[in-house]
C-alpha positions in Angstrom: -28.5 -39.4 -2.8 -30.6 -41.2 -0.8 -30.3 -39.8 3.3 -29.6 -41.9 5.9 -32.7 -42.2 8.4 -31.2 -41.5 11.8 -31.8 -44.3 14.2 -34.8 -44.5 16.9 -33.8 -43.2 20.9 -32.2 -45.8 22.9 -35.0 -47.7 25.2 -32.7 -48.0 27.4 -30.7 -45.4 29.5 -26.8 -45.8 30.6 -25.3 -47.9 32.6 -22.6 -46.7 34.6 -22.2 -43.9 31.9 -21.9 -46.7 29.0 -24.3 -46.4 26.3 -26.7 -49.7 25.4 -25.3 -51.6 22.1 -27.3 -50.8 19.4 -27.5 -53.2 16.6 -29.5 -52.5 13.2 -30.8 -56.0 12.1 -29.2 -56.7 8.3 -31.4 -57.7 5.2 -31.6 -61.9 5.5 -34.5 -64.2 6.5 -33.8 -66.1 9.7 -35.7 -68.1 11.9 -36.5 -65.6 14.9 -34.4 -62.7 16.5 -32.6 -65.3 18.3 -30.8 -67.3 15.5 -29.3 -64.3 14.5 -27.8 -63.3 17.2 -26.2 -66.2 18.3 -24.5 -66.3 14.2 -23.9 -63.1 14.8 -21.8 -63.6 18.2 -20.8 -67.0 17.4 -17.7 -68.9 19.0 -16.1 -67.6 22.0 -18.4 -66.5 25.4 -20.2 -63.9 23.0 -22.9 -66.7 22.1 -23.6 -67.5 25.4 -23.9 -64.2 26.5 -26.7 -62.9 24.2 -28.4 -66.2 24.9 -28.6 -64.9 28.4 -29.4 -61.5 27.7 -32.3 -63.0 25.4 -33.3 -65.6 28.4 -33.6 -62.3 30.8 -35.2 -59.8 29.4 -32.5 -57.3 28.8 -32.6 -57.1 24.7 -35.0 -54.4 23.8 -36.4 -53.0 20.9 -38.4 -49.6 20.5 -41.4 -50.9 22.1 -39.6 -53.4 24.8 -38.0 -56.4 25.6 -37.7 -59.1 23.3 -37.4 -63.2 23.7 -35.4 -65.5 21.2 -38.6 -66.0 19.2 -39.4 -63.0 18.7 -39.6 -62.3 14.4 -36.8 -61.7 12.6 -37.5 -57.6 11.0 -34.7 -56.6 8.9 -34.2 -52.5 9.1 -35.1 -52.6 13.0 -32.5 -52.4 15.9 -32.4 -53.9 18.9 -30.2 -52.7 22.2 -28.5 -54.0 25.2 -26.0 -53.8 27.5 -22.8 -55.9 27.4 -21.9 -58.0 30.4 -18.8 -56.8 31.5 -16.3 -57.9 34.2 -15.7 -55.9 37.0 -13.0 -53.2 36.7 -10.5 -52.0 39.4 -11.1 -48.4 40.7 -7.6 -46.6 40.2 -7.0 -45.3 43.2 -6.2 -41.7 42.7 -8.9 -39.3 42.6 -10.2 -37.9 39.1 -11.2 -34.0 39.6 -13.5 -31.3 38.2 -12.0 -28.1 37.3 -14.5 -26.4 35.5 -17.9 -27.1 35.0 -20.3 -25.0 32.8 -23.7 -25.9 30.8 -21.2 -26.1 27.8 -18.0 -27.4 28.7 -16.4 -29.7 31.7 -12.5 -29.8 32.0 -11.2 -32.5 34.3 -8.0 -33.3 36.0 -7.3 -36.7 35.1 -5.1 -39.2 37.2 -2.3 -41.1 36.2 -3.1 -44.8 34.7 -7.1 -43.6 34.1 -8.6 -44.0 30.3 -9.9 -40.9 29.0 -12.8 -43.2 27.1 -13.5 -46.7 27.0 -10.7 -49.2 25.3 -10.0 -52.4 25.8 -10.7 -53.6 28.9 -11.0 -50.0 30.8 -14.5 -49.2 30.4 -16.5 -48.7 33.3 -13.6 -47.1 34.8 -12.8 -44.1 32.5 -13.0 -40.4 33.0 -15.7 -40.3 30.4 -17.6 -43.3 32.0 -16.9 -41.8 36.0 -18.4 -38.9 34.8 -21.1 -39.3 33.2 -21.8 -41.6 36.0 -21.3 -39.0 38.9 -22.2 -36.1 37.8 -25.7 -37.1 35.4 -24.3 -35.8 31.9 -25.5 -38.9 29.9 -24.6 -36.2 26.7 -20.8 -35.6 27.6 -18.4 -36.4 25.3 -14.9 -35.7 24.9 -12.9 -33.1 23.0 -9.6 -34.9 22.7 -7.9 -37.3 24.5 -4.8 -38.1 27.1 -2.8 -41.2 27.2 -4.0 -43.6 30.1 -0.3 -43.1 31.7 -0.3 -39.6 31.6 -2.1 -37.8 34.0 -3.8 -33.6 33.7 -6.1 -31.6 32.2 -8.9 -33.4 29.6 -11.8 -31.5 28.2 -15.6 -32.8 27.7 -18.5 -30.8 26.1 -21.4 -31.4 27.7 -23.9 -31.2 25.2 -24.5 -33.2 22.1 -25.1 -30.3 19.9 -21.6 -28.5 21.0 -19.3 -32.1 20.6 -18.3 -30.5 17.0 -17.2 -27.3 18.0 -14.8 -28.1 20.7 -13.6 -30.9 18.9 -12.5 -28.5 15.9 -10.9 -26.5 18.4 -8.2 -29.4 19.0 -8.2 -30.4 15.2 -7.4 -26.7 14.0 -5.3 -26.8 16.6 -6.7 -23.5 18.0 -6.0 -24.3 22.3 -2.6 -23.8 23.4 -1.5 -26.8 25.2 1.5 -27.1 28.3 3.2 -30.1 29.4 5.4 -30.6 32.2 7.6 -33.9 32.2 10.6 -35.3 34.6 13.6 -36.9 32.5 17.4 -36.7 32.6 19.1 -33.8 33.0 22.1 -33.8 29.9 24.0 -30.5 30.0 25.4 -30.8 26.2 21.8 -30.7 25.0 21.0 -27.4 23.8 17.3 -26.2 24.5 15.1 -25.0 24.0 14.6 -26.2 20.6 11.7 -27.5 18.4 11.7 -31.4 17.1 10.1 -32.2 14.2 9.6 -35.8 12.6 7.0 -37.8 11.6 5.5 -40.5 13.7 3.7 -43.3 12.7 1.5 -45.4 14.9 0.7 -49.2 13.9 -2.3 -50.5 15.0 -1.9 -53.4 17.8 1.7 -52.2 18.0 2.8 -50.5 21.0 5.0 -48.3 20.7 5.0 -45.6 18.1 8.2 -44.8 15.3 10.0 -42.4 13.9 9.8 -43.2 10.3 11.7 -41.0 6.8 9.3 -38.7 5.4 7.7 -35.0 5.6 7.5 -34.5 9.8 3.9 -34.5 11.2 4.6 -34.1 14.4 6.2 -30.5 16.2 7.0 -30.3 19.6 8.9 -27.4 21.5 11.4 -28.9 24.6 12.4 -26.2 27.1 14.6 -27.4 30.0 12.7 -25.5 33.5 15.1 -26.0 35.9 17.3 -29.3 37.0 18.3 -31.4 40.5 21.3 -33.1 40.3 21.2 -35.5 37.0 17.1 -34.5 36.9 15.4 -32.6 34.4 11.9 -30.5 34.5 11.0 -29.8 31.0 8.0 -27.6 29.8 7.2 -29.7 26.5 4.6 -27.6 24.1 3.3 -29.9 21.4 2.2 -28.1 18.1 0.5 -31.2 16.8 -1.4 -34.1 18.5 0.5 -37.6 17.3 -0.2 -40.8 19.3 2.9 -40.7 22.1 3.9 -37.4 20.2 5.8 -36.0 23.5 7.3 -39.2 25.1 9.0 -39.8 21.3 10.4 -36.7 20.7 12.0 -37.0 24.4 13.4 -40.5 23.8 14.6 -39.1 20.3 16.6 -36.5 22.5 18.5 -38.9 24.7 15.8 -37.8 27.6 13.3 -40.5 28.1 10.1 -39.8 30.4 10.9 -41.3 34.0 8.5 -43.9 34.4 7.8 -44.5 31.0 6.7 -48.5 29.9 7.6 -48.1 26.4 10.2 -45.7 25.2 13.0 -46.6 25.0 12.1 -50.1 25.8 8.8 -51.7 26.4 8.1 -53.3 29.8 4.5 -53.7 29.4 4.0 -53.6 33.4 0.3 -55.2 34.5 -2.9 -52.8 34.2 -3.1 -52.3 37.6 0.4 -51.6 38.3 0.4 -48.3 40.2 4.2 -47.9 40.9 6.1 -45.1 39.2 3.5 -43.5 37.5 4.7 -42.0 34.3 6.4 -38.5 35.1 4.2 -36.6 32.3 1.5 -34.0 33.2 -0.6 -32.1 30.7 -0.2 -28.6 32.8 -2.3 -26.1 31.0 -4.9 -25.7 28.7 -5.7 -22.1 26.9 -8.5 -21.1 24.4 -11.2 -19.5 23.4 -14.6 -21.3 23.8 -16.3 -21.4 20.8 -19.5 -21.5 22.2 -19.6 -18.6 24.8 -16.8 -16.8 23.3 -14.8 -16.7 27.0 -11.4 -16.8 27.2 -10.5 -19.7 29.3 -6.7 -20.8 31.0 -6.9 -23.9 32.9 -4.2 -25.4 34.9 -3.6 -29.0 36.9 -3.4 -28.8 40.6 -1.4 -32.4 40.0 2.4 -32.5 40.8 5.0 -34.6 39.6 6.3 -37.1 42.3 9.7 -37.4 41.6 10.9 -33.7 41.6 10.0 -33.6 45.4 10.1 -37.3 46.3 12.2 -39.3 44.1 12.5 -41.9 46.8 9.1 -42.3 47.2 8.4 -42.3 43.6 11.5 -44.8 42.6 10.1 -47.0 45.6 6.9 -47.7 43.9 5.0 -45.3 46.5 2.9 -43.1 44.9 1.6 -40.0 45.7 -1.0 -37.6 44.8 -1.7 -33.8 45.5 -3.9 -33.2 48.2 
């Protein structure tokens, strides 16, 4: 079989720890450079915005920028950086843990993207810090709900990405949660739910659907306040909203939580009663150094210590 040629180095660098667009022109004849990319990005603000880009220098090819008249090469790529609106800060501070020439582990906020989606971009762990800290390579390892705030890992080098991915798909790091729901004395734990969870894309929430489980997660009750509940939750598999299912599944939905059992769909920049679930510890072996690494949030959960403050809509983080 015929290989793949690997595409030409980006002439242009990040921006804001977002990579350029890259676009490898199709087989076609067209007019010029520009024609094509207005078809391309017809209808909506996309046309006018690459007629812009075009009118300002910023699409480049390997050896520069290029105009709307520039010739049409099939096979060649072309680069540039999407205009994007400006993005909200979440205010709650996103922290380095660990930092090595391999491997970055970061305590995430609450309400923070791990990667770009949607309309969080610029303001995403991955983006922040790449941004910050100069690692135009990192990339992550796995990934945390926006809502849920904790520990999120990063390699920091291209060439490692695969290995500390595989860690996470053969499910080879030991993973802690710690999550704040009802308190039901009848419920037995700890026990292990099993069930398989299927996640619909552009559907919110995730379901519990008949079939052979494919999702595992161990609920352990901690200790309890009154009709409150700290749970250690230990997830054996990864599903989309695996945890804050198998909770709702128990009669114990997540405090705070938009979407199980019923979606609320609060605004983005919503801050108030952040969802009580914290990813508390992650354990492994690197597979790059060979170390044996435990990493644990300094986050707390509001509402164990200030359920007023938390129920108010005032939230608080860890110093």
């Amino acid at each position: 079989m015929r290989r793949t040629a690997h595409p030409p180095p980006s002439p242009l660098p990040q921006r804001l720890g977002i990579d350029p667009v890259r676009l490898r022109l199709p087989e076609g004849e067209w007019p010029d450079l520009g024609s094509y990319l207005r078809a391309h990005y017809r209808g909506g603000a996309g046309e006018a915005a690459i007629d812009r880009l075009l009118r300002d220098g910023r699409v480049y090819g390997t050896e520069g920028p290029l105009t709307a008249d520039a010739p049409y090469r099939p096979g060649d790529h072309v680069w540039f950086h999407r205009e994007l609106p400006p993005e909200a800060p979440v205010p709650f501070p996103l922290r380095v843990v660990h930092r090595d020439p391999h491997l970055l582990v970061a305590d995430k906020p609450h309400f923070l993207a791990t990667t770009p989606r949607g309309s969080h971009v610029t303001q995403t762990a991955l983006a922040l810090l790449r941004h910050r800290l100069g690692l135009p390579e990192l990339s992550p390892a796995h990934r945390l709900d926006r809502l849920t705030a904790g520990l999120v890992m990063f390699s920091v080098r291209r060439e490692d990405r695969g290995a500390y991915q595989q860690l996470f798909a053969g499910r080879r790091v030991g993973k802690e949660y710690e999550a704040l729901a009802p308190y039901e004395p009848s419920l037995a734990l700890p026990r292990t739910v099993r069930s398989r969870i299927e996640k619909t894309r552009g559907v919110i929430a995730a379901a519990e659907l008949p079939g052979e489980p494919n999702a595992e997660s161990r609920v352990e009750l901690l200790e309890h306040r009154g009709a409150l509940g700290r749970y250690r939750l230990t997830p054996a598999t990864g599903r989309t909203h695996q945890l804050r299912v198998h909770m709702n599944s128990l009669g114990l939905p997540i405090l705070g939580d938009p979407v199980y059992p019923e979606v609320t769909d609060p605004a983005p920049d919503d801050y108030r009663r952040p969802l009580q679930l914290l990813a508390r510890v992650l354990e492994f072996t690197d597979p790059v150094t060979g170390a044996a690494h435990r990493f644990e949030s300094g986050r707390t959960l509001q509402a164990w210590d200030d359920p007023e403050g938390w129920a108010g809509g005032n939230p608080q983080e860890t110093p």
